[in-house]
C-alpha atoms as one frame of an Amber mdcrd trajectory, in Angstrom:
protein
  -8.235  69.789  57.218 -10.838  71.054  59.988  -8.283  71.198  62.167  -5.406
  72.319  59.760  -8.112  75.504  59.481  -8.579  75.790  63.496  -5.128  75.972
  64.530  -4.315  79.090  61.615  -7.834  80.600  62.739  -5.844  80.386  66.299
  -2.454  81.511  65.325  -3.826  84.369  63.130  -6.077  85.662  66.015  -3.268
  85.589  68.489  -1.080  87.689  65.986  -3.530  90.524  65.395  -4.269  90.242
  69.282  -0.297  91.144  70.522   0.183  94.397  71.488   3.358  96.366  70.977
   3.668  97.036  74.615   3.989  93.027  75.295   7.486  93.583  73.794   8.656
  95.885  76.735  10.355  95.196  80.222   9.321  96.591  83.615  11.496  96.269
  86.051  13.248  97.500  88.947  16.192  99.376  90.466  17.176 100.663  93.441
  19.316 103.987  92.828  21.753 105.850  95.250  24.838 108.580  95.035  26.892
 109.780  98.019  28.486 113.485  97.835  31.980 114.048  98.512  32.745 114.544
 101.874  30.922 118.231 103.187  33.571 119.458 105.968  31.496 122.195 107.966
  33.481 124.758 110.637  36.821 122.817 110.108  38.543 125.884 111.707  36.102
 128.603 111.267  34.452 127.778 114.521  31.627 130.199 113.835  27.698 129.428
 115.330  26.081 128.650 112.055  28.371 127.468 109.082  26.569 127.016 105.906
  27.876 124.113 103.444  27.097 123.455  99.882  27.545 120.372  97.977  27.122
 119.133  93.961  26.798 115.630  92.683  24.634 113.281  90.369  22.332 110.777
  90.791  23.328 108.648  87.505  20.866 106.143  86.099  22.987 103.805  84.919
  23.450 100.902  86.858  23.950  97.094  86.414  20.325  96.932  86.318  19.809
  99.487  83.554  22.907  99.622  81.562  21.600  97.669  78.808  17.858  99.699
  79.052  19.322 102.919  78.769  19.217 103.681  75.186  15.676 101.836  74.799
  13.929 103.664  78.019  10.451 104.709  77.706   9.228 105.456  81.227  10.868
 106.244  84.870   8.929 106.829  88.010  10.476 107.401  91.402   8.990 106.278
  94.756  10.727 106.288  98.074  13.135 108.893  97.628  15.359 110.308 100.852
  18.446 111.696 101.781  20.611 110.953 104.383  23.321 112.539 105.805  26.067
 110.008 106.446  28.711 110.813 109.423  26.901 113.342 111.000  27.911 113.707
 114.525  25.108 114.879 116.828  25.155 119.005 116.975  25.143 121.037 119.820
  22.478 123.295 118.071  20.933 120.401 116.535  17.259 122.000 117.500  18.343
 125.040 116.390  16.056 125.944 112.786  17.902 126.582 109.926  17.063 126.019
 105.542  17.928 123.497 103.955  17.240 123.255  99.848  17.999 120.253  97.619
  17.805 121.253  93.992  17.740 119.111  91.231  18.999 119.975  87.668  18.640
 123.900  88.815  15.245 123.102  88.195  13.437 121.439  91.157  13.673 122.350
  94.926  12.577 121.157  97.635  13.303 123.547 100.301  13.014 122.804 104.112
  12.237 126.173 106.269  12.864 125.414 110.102  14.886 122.340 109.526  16.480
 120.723 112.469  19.341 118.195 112.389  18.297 116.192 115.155  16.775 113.105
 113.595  19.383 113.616 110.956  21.964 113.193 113.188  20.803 109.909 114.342
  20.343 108.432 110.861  17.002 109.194 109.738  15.975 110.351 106.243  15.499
 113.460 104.995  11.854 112.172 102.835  10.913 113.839 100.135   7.400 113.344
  99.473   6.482 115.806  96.885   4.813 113.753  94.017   4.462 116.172  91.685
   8.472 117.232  91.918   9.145 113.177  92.221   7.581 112.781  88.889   9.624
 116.235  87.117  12.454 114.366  88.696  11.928 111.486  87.512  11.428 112.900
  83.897  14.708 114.184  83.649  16.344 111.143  84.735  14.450 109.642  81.345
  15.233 112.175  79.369  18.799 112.791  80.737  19.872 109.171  82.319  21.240
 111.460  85.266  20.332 114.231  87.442  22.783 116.916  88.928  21.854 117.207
  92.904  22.980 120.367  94.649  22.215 120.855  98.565  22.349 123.808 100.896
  22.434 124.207 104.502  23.899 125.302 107.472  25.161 123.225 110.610  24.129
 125.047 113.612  26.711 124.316 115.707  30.264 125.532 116.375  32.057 122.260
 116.075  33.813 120.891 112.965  31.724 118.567 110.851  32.589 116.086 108.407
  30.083 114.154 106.970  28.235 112.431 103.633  25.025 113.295 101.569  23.236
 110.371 100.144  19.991 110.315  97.988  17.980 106.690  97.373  14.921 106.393
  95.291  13.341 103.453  93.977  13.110 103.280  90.321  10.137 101.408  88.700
  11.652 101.327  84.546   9.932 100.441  81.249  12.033  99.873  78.412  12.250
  98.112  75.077  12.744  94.520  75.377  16.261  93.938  73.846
């Protein structure tokens, strides 16, 4: 009977000990979207051709899909842009803006940007937390975020190339 009495004085103290958060997933997903193709001086052949481009970043994924309507938290880390299929530029130290805005909400502009590191395949790194974290709200509240960028090529050649955008996503959600 002793232990009869021990092992309910165990299971009842484990019961009134779970928290409701032991019920959720964390977990992790790597996000990306590409842009249609941006086609920059195809013809136009002037010195500085500005481009525009629109697309989403969409949450859904095969590591979310069954999260999404049970999400509680989304925070971003390592986010960046690349520009795919960019051919080295003539002007490519030239300065020009360039402005990524997210959800006509958040932008992150870039005064005196040059394309030369660009052109050769390295990120564009966004490392404003504060913005990261608005970002990242949306995407919770939204399960996608509209992406628009803006920019001129500096250079009189014609240009046809890719944006990309990659974050990590760190995701709690209700277990299912």
């Amino acid at each position: 009977m002793k232990k009869a009495s021990l092992i309910l004085l165990f299971i009842a103290l484990g019961l009134t000990s779970c928290k409701k958060d032991a019920l959720d997933v964390s977990f992790n997903s790597n996000l990306s979207a590409t842009s249609d193709e941006v086609v920059v001086n195809d013809g136009t052949r002037v010195a500085t051709s500005p481009y525009s481009t629109t697309y989403e970043l969409d949450l859904k994924n095969t590591d979310t899909q069954d999260y999404l309507d049970r999400l509680k938290d989304v925070s971003l880390s390592d986010v960046k842009f690349y520009f795919n299929g960019l051919a080295a530029l003539a002007g490519n130290q030239v300065p020009t803006n360039l402005s990524i805005t997210i959800n006509n909400q958040i932008t992150f502009e870039f005064a005196n940007f040059t394309y030369d590191g660009v052109a050769q395949g390295d990120p564009i790194m966004i490392t404003d937390t504060a913005k990261i974290k608005q970002v990242a709200e949306l995407l919770l509240q939204n399960k996608k975020v509209t992406i628009d960028v803006n920019g001129a090529i500096p250079d009189t050649a014609a240009h046809h190339f890719f944006i990309k955008m990659m974050a990590k996503a760190h995701i709690t959600a209700k277990a299912l």
